[in-house]
C-alpha positions in Angstrom: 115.0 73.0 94.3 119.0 73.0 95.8 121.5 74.8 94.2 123.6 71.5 92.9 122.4 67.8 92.5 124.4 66.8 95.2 122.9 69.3 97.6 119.4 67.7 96.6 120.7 64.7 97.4 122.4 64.7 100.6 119.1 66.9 101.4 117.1 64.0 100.5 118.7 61.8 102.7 118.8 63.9 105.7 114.8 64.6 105.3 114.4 61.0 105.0 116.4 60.1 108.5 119.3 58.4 107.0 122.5 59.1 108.8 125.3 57.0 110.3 124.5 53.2 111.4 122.6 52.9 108.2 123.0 51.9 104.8 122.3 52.6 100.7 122.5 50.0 98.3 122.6 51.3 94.8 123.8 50.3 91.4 128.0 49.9 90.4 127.6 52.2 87.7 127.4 55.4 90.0 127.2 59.5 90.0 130.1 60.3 92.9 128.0 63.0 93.9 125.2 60.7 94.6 128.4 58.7 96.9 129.7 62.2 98.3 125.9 63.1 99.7 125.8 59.7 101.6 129.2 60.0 102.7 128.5 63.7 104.1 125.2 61.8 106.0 127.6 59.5 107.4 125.7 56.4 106.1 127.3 53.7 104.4 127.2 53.2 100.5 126.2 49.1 99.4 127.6 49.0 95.4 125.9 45.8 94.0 126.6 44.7 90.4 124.9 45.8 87.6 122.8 43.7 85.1 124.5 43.6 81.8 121.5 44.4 79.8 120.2 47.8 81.0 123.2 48.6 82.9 121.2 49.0 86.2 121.4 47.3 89.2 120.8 43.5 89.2 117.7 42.4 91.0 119.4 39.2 92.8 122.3 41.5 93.9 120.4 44.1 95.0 118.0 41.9 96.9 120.8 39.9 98.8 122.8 43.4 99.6 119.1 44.7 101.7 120.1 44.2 105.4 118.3 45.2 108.5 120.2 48.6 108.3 119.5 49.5 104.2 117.1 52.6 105.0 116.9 52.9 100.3 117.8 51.8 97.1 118.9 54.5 94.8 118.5 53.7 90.9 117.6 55.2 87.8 118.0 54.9 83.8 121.4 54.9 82.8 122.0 56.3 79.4 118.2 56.8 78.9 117.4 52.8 79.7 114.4 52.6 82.0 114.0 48.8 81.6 114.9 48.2 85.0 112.9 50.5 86.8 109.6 48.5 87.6 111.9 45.4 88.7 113.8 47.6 90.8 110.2 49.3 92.6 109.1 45.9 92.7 112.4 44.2 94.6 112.0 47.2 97.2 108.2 46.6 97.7 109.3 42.8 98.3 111.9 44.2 100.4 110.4 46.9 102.4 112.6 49.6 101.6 112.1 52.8 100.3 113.1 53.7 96.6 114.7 56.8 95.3 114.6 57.5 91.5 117.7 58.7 90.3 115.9 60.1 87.2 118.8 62.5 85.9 117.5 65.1 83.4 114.9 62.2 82.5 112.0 63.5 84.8 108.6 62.9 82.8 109.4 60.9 79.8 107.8 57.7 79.5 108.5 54.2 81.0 106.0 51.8 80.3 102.9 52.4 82.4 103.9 55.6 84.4 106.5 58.1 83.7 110.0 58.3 85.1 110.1 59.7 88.8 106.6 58.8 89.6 107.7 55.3 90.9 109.6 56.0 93.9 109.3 57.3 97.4 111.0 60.2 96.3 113.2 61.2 92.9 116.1 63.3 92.4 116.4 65.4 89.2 119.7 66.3 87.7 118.9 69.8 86.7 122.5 71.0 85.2 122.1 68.9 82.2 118.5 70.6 81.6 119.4 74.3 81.9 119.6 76.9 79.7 123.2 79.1 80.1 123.9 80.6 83.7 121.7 78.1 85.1 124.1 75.2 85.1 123.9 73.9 89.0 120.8 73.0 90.0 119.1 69.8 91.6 115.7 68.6 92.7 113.5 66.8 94.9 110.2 65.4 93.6 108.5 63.7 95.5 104.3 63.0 96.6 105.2 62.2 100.3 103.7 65.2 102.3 105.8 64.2 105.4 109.1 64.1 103.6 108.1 67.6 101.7 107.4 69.0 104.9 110.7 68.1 106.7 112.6 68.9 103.3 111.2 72.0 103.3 112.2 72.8 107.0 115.7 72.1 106.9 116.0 74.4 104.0 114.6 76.9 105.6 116.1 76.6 109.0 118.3 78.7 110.8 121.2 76.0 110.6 123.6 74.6 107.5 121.5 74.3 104.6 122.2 73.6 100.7 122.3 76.6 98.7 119.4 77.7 96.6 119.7 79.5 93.0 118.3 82.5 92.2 114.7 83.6 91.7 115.9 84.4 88.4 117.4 81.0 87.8 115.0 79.1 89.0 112.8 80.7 86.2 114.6 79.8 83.6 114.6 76.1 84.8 110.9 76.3 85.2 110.6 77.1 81.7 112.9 75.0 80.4 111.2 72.3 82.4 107.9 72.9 81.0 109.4 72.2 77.5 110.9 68.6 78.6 109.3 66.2 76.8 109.0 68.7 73.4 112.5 68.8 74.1 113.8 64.8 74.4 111.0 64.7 71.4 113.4 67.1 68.7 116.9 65.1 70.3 115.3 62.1 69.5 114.3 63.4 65.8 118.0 64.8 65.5 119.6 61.3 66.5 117.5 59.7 63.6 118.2 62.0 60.9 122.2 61.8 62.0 122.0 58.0 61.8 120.2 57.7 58.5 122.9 60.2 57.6 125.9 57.7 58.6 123.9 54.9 57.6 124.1 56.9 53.6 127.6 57.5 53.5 129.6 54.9 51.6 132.9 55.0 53.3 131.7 54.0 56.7 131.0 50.1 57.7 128.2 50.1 60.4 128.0 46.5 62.4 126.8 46.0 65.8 128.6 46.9 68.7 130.1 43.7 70.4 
């Protein structure tokens, strides 16, 4: 746990050995932290189109952007989508580059087979849009490769520059929050019903498909 998403990130990327000479392709649609933690790394940043269905990156583009120096692919639901995420997994397999889930506040919640954040090499969790008041900058690292934990773990620790950390106190409060995830995305999902059939009822609003 870092103390901003963009710590986690650029923390990520330093664990996993990317630095300058190499590369990260990711999707045009794009968190500019995600761009100022490879920037800080001192790799180059690949922006390949994005597929207009599910808004993530298009297979074909992202396959042709992988060179000799991509060291990732970064990608993850946008807007809630997940569609894309088991073509993306699979282009890297094909690929032989790592994958990094971008999975945003969506850690846990379902995506066809396996859950968001258990596809990747590693995933990085948007914690700010999770957490309860005064515990509004916070970002993660999930991931179940032991050597990437490990060396992680040691440059936060370390003696040299390292991203800030919350508090014991605010990590808590995350924890908890955390815990309550899915019960959580379950009652906004509820709430988003009930206000639609609500629209849907009044008699002064046309609703039409967006085109």
């Amino acid at each position: 746990l870092c103390g901003s998403y963009e710590a986690a990130a650029k923390l990520l990327l330093e664990a996993s050995g990317i630095g300058p000479g190499h590369e990260v392709v990711t999707g045009g649609l794009l968190d500019a932290r995600i761009e100022a933690a490879v920037n800080r790394v001192g790799a180059r940043l690949v922006c390949v189109d994005v597929d207009p269905v599910h808004l993530g990156p298009s297979i074909d583009a992202l396959e042709h952007a992988v060179t000799p120096a991509t060291r990732a692919v970064l990608a993850g639901p946008v807007d809630g989508r997940t569609d894309m995420l088991d073509a993306v997994a699979a282009a890297c397999v094909r690929q032989e580059v790592a994958f990094v889930e971008l999975v945003g506040a969506w850690l846990g919640l379902p995506a066809g087979d396996r859950p968001i954040g258990a596809r990747g090499w590693a995933a990085l969790m948007d914690c700010g849009a999770l957490c309860v008041h005064g515990v509004d900058r916070a970002g993660g690292i999930v991931t179940s490769d032991t050597t990437l934990t490990a060396e992680a773990r040691s440059r936060l620790t370390s003696d040299g520059p390292a991203p800030c950390r919350p508090s014991r106190a605010s990590t808590a409060l995350l924890a908890a929050r955390l815990d309550r995830l899915a019960d959580t995305a379950e009652q906004c999902g509820r709430a988003a019903e009930a206000y639609i059939r609500t629209l849907a009822a009044a008699g002064q609003l046309a609703m039409g498909p967006v085109r």
